[in-house]
N, CA, C and O atoms as a GROMACS GRO file, in nm:
protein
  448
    1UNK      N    1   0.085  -0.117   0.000
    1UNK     CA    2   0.000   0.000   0.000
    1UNK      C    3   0.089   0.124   0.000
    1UNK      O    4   0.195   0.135   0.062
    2UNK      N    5   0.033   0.214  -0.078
    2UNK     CA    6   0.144   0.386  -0.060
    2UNK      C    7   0.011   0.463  -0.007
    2UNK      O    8  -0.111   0.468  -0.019
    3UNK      N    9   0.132   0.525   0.066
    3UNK     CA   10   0.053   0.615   0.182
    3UNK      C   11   0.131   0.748   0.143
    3UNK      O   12   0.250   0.745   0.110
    4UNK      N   13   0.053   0.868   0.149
    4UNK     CA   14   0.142   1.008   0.071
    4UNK      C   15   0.087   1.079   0.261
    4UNK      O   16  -0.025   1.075   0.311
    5UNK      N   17   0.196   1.126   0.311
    5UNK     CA   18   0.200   1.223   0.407
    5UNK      C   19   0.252   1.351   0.388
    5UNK      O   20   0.369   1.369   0.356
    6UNK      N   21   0.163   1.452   0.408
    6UNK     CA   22   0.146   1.621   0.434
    6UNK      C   23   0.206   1.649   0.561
    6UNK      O   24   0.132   1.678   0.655
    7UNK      N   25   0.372   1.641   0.582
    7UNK     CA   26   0.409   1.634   0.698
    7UNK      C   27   0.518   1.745   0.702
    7UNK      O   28   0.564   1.797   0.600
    8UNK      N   29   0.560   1.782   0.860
    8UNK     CA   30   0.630   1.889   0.907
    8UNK      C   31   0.673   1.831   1.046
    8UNK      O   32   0.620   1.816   1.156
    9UNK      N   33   0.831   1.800   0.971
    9UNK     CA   34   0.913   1.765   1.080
    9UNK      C   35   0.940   1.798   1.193
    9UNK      O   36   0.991   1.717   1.270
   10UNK      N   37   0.918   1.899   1.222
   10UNK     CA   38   0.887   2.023   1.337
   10UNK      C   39   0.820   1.993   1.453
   10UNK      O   40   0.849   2.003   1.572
   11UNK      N   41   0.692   1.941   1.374
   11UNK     CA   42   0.580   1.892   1.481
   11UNK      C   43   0.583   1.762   1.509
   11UNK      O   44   0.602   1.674   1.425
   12UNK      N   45   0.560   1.740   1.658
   12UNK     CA   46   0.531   1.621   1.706
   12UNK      C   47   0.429   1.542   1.677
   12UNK      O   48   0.436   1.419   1.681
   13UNK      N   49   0.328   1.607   1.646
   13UNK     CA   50   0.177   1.488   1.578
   13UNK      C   51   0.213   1.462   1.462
   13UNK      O   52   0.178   1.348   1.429
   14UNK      N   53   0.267   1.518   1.385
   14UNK     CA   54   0.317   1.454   1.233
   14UNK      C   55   0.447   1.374   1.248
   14UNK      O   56   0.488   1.326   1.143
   15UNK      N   57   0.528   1.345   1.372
   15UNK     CA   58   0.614   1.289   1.386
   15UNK      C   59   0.605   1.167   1.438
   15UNK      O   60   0.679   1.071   1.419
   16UNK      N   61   0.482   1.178   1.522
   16UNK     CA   62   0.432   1.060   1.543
   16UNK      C   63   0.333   0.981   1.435
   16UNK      O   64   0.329   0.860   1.416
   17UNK      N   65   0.274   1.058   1.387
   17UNK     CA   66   0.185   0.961   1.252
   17UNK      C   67   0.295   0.923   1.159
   17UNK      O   68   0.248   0.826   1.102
   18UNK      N   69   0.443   0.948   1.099
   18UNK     CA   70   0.527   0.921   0.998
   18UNK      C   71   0.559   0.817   1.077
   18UNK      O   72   0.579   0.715   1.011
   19UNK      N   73   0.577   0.799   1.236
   19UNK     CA   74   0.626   0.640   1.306
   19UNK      C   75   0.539   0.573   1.237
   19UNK      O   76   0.580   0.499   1.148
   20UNK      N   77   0.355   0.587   1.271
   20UNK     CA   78   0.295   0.477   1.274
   20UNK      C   79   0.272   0.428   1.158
   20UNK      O   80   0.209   0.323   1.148
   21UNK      N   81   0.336   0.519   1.005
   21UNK     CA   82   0.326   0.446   0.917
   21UNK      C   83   0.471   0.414   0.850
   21UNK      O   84   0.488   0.349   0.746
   22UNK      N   85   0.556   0.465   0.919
   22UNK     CA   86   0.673   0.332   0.907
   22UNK      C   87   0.702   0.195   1.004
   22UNK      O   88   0.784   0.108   0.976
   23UNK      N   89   0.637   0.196   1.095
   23UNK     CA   90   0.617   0.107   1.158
   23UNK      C   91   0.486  -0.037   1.086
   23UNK      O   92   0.504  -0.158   1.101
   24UNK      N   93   0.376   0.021   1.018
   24UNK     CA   94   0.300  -0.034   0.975
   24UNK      C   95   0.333  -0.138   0.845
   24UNK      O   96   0.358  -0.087   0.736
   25UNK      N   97   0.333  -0.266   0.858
   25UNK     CA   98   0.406  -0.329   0.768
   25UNK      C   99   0.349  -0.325   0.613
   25UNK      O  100   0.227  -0.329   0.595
   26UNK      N  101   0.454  -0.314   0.484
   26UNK     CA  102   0.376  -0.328   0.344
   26UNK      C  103   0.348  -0.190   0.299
   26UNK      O  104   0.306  -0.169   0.185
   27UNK      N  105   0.382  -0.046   0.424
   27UNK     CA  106   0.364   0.033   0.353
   27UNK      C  107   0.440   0.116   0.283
   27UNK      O  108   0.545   0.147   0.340
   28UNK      N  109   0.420   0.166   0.167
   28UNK     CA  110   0.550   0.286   0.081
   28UNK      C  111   0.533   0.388   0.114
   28UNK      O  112   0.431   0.443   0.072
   29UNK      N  113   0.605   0.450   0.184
   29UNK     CA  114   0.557   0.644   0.212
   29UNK      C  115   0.610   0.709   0.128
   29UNK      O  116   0.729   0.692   0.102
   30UNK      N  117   0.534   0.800   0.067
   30UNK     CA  118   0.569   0.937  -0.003
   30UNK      C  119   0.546   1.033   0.122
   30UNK      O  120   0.443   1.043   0.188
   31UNK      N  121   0.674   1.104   0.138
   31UNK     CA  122   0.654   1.235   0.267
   31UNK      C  123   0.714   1.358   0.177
   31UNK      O  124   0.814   1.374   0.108
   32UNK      N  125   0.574   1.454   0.225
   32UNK     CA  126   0.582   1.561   0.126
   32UNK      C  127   0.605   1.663   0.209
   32UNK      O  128   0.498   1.703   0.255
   33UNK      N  129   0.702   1.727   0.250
   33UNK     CA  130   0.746   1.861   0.328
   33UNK      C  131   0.651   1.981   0.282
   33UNK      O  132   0.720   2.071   0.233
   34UNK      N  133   0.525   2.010   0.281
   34UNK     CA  134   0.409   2.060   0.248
   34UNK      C  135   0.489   2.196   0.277
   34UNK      O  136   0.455   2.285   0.199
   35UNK      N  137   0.560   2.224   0.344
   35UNK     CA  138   0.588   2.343   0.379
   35UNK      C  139   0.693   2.468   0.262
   35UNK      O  140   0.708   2.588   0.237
   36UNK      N  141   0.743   2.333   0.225
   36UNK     CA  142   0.828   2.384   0.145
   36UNK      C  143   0.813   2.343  -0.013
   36UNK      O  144   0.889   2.365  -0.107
   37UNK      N  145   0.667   2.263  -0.006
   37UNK     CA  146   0.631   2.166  -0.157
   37UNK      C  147   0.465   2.197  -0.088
   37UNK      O  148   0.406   2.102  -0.036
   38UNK      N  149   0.410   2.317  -0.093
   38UNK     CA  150   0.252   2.336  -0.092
   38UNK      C  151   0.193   2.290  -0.191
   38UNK      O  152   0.234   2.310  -0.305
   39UNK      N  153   0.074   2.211  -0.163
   39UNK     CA  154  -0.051   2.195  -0.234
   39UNK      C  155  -0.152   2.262  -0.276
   39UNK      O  156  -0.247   2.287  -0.201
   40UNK      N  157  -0.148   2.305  -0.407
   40UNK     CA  158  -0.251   2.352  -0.483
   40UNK      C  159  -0.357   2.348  -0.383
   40UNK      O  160  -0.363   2.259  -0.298
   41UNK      N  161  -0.490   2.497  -0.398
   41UNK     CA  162  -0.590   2.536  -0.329
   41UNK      C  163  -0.660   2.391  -0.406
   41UNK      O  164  -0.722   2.324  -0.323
   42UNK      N  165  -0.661   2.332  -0.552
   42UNK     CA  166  -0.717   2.209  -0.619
   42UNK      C  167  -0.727   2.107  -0.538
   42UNK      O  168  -0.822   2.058  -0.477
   43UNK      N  169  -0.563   2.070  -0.552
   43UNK     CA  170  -0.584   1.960  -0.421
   43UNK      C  171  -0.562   1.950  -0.272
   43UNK      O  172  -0.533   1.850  -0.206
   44UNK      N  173  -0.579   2.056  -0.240
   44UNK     CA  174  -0.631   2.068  -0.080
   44UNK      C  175  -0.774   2.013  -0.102
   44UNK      O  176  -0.814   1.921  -0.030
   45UNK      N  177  -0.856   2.070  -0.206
   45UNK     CA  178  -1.017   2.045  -0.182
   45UNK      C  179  -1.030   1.918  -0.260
   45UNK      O  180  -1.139   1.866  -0.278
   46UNK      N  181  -0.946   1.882  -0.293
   46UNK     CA  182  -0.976   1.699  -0.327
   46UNK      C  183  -0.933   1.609  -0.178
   46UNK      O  184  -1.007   1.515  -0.148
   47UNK      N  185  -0.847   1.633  -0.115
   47UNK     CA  186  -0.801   1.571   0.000
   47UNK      C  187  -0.900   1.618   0.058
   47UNK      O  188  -0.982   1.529   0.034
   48UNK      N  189  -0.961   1.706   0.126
   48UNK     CA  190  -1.052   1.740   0.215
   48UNK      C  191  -1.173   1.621   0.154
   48UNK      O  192  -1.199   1.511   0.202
   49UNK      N  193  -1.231   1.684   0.040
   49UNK     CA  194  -1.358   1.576   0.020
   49UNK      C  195  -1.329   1.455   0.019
   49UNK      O  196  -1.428   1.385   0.041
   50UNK      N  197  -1.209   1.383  -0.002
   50UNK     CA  198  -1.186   1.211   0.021
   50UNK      C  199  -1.182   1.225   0.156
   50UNK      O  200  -1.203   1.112   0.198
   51UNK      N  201  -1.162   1.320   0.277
   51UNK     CA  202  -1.144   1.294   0.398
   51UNK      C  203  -1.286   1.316   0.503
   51UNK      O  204  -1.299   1.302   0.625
   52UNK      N  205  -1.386   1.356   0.391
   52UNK     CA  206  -1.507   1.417   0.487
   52UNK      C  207  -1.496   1.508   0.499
   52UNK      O  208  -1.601   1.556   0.543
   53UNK      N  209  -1.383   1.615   0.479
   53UNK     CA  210  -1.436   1.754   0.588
   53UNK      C  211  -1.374   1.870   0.465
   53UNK      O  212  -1.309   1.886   0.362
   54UNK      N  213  -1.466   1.938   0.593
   54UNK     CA  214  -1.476   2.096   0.470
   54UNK      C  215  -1.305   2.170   0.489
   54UNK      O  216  -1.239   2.128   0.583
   55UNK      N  217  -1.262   2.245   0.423
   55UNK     CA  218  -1.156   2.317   0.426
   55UNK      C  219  -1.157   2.431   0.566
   55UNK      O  220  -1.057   2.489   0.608
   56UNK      N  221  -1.265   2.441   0.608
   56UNK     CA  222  -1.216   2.522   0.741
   56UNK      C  223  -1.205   2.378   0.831
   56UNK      O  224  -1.176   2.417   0.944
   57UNK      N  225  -1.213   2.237   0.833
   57UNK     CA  226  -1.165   2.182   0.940
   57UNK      C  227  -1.058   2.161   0.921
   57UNK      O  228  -1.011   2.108   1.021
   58UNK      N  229  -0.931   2.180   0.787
   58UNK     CA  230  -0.842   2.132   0.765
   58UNK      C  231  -0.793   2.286   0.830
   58UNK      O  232  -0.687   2.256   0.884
   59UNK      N  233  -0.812   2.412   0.850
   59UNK     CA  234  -0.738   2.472   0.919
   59UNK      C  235  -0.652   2.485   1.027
   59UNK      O  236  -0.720   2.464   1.127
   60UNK      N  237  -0.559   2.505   1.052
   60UNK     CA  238  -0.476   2.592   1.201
   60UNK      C  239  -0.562   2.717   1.234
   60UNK      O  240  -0.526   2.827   1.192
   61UNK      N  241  -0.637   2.708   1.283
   61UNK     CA  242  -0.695   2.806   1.342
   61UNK      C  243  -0.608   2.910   1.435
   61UNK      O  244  -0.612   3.033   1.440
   62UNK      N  245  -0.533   2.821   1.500
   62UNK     CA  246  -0.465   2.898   1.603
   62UNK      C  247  -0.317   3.051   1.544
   62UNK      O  248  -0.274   3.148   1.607
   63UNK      N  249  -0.292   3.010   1.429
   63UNK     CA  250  -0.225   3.048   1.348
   63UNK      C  251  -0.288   3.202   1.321
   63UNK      O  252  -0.411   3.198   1.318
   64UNK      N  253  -0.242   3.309   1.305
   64UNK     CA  254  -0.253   3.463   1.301
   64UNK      C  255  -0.323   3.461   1.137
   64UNK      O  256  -0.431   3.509   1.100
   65UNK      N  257  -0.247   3.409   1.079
   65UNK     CA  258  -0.388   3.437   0.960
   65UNK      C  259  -0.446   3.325   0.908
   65UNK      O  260  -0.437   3.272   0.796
   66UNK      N  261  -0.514   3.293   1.017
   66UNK     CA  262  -0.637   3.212   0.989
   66UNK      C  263  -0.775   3.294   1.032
   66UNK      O  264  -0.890   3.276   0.992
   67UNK      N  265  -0.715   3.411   1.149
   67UNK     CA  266  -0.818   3.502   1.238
   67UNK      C  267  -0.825   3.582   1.112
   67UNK      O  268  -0.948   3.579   1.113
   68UNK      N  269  -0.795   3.655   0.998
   68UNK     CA  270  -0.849   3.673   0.912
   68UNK      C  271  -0.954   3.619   0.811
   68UNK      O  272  -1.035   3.695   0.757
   69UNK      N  273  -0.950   3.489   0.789
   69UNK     CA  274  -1.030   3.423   0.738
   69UNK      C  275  -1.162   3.343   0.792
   69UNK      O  276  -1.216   3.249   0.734
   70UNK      N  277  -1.204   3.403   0.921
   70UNK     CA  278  -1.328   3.384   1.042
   70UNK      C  279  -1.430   3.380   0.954
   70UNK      O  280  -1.481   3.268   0.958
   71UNK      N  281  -1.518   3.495   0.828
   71UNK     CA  282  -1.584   3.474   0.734
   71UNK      C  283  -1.591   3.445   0.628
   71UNK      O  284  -1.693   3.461   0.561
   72UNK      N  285  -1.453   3.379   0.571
   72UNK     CA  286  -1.453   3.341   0.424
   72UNK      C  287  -1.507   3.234   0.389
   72UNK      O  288  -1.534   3.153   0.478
   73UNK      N  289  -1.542   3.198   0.238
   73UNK     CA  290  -1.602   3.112   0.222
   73UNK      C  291  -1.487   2.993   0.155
   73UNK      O  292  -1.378   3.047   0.130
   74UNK      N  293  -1.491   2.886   0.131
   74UNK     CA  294  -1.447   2.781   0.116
   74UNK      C  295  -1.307   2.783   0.054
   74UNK      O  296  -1.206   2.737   0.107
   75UNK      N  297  -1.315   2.853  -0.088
   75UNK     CA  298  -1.263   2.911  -0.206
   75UNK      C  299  -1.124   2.944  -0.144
   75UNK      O  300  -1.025   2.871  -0.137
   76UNK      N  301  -1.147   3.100  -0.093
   76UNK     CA  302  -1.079   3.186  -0.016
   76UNK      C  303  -1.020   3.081   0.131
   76UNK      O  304  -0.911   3.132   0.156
   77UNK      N  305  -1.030   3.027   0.178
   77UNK     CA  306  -0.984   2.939   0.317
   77UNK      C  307  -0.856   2.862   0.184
   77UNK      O  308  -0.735   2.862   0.202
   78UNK      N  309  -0.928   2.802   0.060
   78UNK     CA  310  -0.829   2.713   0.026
   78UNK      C  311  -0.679   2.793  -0.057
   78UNK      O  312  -0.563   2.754  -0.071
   79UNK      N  313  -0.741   2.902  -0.094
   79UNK     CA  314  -0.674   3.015  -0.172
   79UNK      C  315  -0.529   3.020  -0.063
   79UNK      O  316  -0.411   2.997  -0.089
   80UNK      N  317  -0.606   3.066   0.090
   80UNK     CA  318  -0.509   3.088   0.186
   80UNK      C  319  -0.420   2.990   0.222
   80UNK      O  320  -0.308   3.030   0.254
   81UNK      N  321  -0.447   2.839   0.225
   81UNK     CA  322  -0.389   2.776   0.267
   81UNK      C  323  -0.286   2.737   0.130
   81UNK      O  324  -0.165   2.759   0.125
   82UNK      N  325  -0.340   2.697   0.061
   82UNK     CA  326  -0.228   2.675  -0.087
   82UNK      C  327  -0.148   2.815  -0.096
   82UNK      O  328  -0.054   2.793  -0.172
   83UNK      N  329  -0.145   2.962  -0.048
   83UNK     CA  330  -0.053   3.068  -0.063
   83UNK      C  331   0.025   3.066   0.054
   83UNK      O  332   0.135   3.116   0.034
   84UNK      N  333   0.008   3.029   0.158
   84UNK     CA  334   0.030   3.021   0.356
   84UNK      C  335   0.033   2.894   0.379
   84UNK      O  336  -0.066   2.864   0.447
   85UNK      N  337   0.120   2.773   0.348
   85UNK     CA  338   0.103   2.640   0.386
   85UNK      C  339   0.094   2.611   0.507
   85UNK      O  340   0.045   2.504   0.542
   86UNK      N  341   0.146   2.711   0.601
   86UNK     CA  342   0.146   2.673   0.739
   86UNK      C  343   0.009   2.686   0.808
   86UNK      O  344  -0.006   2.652   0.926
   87UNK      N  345  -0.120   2.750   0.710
   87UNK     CA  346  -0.228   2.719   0.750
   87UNK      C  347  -0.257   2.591   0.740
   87UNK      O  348  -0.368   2.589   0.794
   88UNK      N  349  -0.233   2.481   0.708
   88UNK     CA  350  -0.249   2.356   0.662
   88UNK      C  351  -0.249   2.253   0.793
   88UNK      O  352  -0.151   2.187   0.826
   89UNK      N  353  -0.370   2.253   0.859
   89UNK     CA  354  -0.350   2.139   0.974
   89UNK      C  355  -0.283   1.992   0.963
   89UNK      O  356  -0.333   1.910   0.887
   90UNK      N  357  -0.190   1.966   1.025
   90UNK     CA  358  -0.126   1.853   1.001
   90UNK      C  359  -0.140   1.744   1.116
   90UNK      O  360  -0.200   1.769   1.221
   91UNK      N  361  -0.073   1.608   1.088
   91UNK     CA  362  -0.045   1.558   0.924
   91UNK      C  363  -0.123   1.518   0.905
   91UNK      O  364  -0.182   1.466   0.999
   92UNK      N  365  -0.179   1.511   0.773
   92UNK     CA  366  -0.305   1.478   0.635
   92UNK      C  367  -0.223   1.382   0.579
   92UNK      O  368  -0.107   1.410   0.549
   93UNK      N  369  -0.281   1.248   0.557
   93UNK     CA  370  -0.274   1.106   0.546
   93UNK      C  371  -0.323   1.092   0.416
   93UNK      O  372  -0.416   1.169   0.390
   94UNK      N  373  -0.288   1.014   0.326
   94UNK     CA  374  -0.333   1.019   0.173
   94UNK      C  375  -0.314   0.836   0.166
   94UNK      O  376  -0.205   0.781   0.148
   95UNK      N  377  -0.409   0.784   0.180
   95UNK     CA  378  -0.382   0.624   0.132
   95UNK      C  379  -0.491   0.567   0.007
   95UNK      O  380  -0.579   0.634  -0.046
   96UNK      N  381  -0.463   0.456  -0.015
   96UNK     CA  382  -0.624   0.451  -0.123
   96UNK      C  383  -0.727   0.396  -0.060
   96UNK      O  384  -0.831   0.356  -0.114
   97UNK      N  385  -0.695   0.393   0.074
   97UNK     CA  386  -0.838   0.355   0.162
   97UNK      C  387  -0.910   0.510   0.165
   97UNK      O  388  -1.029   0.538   0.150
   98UNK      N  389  -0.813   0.587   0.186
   98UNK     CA  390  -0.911   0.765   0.220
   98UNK      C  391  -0.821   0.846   0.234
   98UNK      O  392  -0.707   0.799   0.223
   99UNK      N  393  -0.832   0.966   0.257
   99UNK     CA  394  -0.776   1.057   0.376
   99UNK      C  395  -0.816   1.102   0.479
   99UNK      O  396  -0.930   1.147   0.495
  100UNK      N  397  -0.704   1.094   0.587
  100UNK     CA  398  -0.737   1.133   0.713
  100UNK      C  399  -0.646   1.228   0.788
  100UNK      O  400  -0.526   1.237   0.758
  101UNK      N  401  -0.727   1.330   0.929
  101UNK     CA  402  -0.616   1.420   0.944
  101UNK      C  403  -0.548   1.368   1.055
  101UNK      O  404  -0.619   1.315   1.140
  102UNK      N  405  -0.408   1.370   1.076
  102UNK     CA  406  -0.371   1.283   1.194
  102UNK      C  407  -0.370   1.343   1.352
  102UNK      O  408  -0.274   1.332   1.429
  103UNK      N  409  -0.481   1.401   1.380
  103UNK     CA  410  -0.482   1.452   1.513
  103UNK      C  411  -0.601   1.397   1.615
  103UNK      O  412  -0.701   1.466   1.635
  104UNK      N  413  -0.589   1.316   1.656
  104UNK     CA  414  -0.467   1.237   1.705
  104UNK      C  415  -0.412   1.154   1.634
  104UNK      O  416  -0.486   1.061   1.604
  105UNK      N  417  -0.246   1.145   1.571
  105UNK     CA  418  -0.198   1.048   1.519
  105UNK      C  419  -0.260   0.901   1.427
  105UNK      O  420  -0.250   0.862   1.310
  106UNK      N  421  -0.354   0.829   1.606
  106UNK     CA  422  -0.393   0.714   1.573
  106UNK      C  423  -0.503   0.722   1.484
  106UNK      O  424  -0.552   0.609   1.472
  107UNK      N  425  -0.569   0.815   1.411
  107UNK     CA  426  -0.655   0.808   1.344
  107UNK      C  427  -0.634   0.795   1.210
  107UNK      O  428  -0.729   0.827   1.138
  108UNK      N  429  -0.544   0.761   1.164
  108UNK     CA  430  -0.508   0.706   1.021
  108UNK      C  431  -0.499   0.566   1.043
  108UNK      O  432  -0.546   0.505   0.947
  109UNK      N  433  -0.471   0.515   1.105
  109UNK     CA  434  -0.497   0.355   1.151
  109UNK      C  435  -0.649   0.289   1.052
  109UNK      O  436  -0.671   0.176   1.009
  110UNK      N  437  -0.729   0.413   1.046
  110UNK     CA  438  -0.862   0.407   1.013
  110UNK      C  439  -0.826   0.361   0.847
  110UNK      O  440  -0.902   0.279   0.796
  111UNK      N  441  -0.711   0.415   0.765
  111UNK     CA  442  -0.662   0.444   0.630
  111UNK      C  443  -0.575   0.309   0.612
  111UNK      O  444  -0.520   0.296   0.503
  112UNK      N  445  -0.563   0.245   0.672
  112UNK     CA  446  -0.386   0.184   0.650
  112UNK      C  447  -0.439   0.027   0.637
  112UNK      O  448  -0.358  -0.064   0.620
   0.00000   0.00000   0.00000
């Protein structure tokens, strides 16, 4: 199975979901330093809809310009995050079972 991870070495929840899928046997990881290799506003909103959720749950909210984007609509949230990758809640799990966001970690378990 290949599994594509939206990951940032930085952080500990994406450091722990890249364990549980090198630990997970049979799988190929593609790890995509999103930070420095952003995803098209396109496929942010293809990963979101294989994952269930709308583009404001894939936000960092906590992040200074995300408090700009409190009323935008979908478009504009994905605009921001494909121009500002670090709006990009991580890590986002890409398998051909689904996508999932890894917070908490163990919830790609759900993908694998």
């Amino acid at each position: 199975m290949k599994a594509r991870i939206f990951h940032n070495p930085r952080c500990s929840k994406s450091r722990e979901a890249l364990a549980l899928l090198e630990a997970a046997p049979g799988v190929e990881i593609e790890i995509v330093d999103y930070l420095k290799t952003p995803p098209s506003a396109a496929e942010l909103e293809r990963l979101y809809a294989r994952a269930g959720m709308s583009p404001r749950d894939g936000l960092r909210k906590g992040e200074d310009g995300a408090k700009a984007l409190a009323g935008a609509d979908d478009a504009a949230v994905l605009a921001a995050m494909a121009a500002n990758p670090i709006l990009i809640e991580r890590p986002l799990v890409e398998t051909e079972k689904g996508v999932a966001l890894g917070r908490p970690p163990e919830r790609i378990g759900a993908i694998l």
